[in-house]
N, C-alpha and C positions, 0 to 999 in steps of 0.2 A: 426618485428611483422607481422602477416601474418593478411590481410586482412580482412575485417567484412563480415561477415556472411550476404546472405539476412534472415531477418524474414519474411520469405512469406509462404505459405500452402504445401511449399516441407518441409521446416524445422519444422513448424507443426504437418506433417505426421512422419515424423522421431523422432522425440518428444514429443509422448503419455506422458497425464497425465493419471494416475490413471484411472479406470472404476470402478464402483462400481455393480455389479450383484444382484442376485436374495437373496435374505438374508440380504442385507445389513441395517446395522439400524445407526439411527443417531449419534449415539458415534462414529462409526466405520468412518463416513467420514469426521469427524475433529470438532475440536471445533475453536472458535477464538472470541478474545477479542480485541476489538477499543477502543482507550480509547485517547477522546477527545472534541470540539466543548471550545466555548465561548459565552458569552453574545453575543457578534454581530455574530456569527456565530452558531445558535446550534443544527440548521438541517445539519450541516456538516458530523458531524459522522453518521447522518441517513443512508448517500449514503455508508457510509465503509461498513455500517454492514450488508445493504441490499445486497449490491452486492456480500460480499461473501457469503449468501444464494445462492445470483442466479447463483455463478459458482458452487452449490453442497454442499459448507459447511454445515456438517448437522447439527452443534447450533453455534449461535454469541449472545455474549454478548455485551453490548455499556454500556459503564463506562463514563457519562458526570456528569457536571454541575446539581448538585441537583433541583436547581429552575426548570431544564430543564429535568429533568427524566421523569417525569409521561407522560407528553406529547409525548415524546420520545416512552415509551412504548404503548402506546395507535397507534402510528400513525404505530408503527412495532411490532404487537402482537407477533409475531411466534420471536422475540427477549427476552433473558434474558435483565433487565435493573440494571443498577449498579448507584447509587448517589452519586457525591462527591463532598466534602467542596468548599466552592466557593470564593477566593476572589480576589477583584477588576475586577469583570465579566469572571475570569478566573477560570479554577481550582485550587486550593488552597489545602496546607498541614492541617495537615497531610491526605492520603490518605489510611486509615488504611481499608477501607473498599475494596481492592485492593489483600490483604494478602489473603484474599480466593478462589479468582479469578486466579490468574497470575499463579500460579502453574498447574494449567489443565490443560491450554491453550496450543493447539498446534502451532497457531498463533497467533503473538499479533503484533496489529497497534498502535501506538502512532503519534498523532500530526495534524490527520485532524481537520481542523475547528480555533485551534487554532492562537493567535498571538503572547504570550508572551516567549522570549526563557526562560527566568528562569522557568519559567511551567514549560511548555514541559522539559527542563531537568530535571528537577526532577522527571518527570512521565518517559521520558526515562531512567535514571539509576536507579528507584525503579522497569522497569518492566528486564532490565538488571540485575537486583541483585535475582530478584526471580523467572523468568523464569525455568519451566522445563529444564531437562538437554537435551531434544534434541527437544522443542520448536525453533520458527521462530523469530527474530524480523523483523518488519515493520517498518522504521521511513520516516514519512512522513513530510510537512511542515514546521511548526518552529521547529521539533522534530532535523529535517536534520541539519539545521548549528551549533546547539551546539554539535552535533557528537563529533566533534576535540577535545573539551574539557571533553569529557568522555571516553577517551581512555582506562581508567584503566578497567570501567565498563564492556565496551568491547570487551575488549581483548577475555575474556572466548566465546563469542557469532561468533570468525571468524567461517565463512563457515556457520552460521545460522543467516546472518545478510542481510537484503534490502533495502536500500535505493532509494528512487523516485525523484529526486531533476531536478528543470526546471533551468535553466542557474542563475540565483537568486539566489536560493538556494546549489547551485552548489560551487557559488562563496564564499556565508557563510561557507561554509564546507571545502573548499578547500584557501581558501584566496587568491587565482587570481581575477581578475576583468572579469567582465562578456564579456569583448569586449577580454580577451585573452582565454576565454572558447568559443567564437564563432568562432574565429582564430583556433583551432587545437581541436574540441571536443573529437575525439577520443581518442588523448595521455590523456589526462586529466581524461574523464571517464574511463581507464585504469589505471592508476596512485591511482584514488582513491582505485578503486575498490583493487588494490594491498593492497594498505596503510592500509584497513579496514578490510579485509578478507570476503568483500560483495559482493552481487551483485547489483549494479549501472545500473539504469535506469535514463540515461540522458534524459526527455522531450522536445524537439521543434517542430517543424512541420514535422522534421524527428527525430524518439526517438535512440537512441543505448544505449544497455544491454551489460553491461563489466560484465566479472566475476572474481574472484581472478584470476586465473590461463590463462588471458590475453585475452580467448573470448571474441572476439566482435560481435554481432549482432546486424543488422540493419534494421529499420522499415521505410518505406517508411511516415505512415501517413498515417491519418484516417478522414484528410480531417480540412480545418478553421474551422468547428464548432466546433469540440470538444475544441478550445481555448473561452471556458466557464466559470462560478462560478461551481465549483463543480464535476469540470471533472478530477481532479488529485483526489478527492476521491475516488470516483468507482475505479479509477485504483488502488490504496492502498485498498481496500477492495478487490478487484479479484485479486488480488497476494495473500495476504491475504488466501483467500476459498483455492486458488489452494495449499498454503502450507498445508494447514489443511487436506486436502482430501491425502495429502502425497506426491505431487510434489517436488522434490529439486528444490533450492533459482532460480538455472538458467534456467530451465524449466519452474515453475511455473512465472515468471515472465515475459521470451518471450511468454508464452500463454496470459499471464495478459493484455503485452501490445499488441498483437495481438485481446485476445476480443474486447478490448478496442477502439482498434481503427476499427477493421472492424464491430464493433457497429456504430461508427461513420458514417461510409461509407453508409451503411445501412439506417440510420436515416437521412444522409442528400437526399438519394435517395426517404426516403418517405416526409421528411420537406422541406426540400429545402439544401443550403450548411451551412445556417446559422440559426439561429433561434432556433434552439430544445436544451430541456433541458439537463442538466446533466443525471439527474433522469430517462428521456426518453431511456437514454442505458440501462439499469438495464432488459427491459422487450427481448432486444434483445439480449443479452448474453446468455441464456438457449439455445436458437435458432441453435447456432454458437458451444455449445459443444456433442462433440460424444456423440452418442446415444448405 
């Protein structure tokens, strides 16, 4: 296997995403749908949807928790909102209200915010089952360890699949112990990313990006703070935007976690290294994309 890649501002440079010119209207720079949060959590998918605004996505939808919609819409106007059934503080079936959504989308997030895997699987293999034929998927959070157990789902989705998984969720998805995924990460985020026809964003203090076909890329880190509430959000919503605006899985995601973390960088230069919020990245990601 040859070596990992730095993700640093040479590989960057060398892998443009998209630009969008003088004409451009918001259909044309992607659509995307997040579809998540929980009772204890329901500003979670706030951070998906905002932030793939703020890498460019020209619309996002947020598909939460009914009780938790309105507010939801209120607090991110310039977002479609989506309601759905709720139960035991989770998203709950049926999600019929989904069927008119999921088909547009160029990108779809599933699993911020959430806790339950039976959810989240069932919101991952209903947005696997109805996805456009050359849509993204996102799985994020509890969406990531039931992966294994929906392999039928998506099979059809290799090569338009992303997963974001922090050593935890690594281990749900892949069934190693988290002490033999910090012993050799690279085989492992290789291995899946094989296994699944994804691309595999490993998160720790230094993240690596496998692709199917055995890239590795590596990111140094964006510094202690962003080990936050809410910071694996943002980054599933700006992978997310960058698919929508038309980046493929491995670009848009080295860009995703390079905003991401050289937000971090950024934020801890003006907060300090620790303190600042999730949310606080959102305003410095326009900042950090080509003009």
């Amino acid at each position: 296997m040859s070596d990992p890649l730095p993700l640093d501002s040479r590989w960057i440079a060398a892998n443009p995403i998209p630009v969008h010119g003088g004409g451009t209207d918001k259909n044309s720079r992607g659509r995307v749908l997040a579809i998540g949060g929980s009772a204890r959590s329901p500003g979670a998918i706030r951070l998906t949807g905002e932030a793939a605004l703020r890498v460019g996505a020209g619309k996002a939808q947020m598909a939460t928790l009914a009780s938790a919609a309105t507010l939801l819409g209120l607090l991110v106007p310039e977002a479609g909102i989506v309601a759905l059934p709720e139960m035991a503080g989770e998203i709950g079936p049926p999600a019929d209200a989904l069927d008119a959504v999921l088909p547009e989308a160029d990108a779809i997030v599933v699993g911020p915010g959430m806790a339950s895997a039976e959810a989240a699987a069932r919101l991952a293999r209903t947005a696997a089952e109805q996805a456009g034929d050359e849509a993204v998927l996102v799985l994020d959070a509890a969406a990531i360890g039931c992966a294994g157990d929906l392999a039928d789902a998506l099979a059809s989705l290799r090569g338009r699949l992303v997963m974001t998984p922090h050593h935890g969720e690594m281990a749900a998805l892949t069934g190693k112990s988290v002490e033999a995924i910090r012993a050799d990460p690279e085989a492992i985020a290789r291995e899946a990313a094989a296994r699944f026809g994804a691309v595999i964003a490993l998160k720790s203090d230094q993240t690596l990006v496998a692709a199917p076909d055995g890239t590795l890329l590596h990111y140094l880190g964006g510094g202690v703070g962003l080990a936050t509430g809410g910071s694996g959000d943002v980054l599933a919503g700006a992978v997310a935007g960058l698919l929508a605006r038309g980046a493929d899985p491995l670009t848009a995601t080295g860009w995703g976690v390079w905003l991401h973390g050289h937000s971090g960088r950024r934020m801890s230069a003006r907060r300090g290294p620790i303190g600042f919020l999730a949310r606080e990245l959102l305003e410095e990601m326009p900042r950090l994309l080509p003009q």
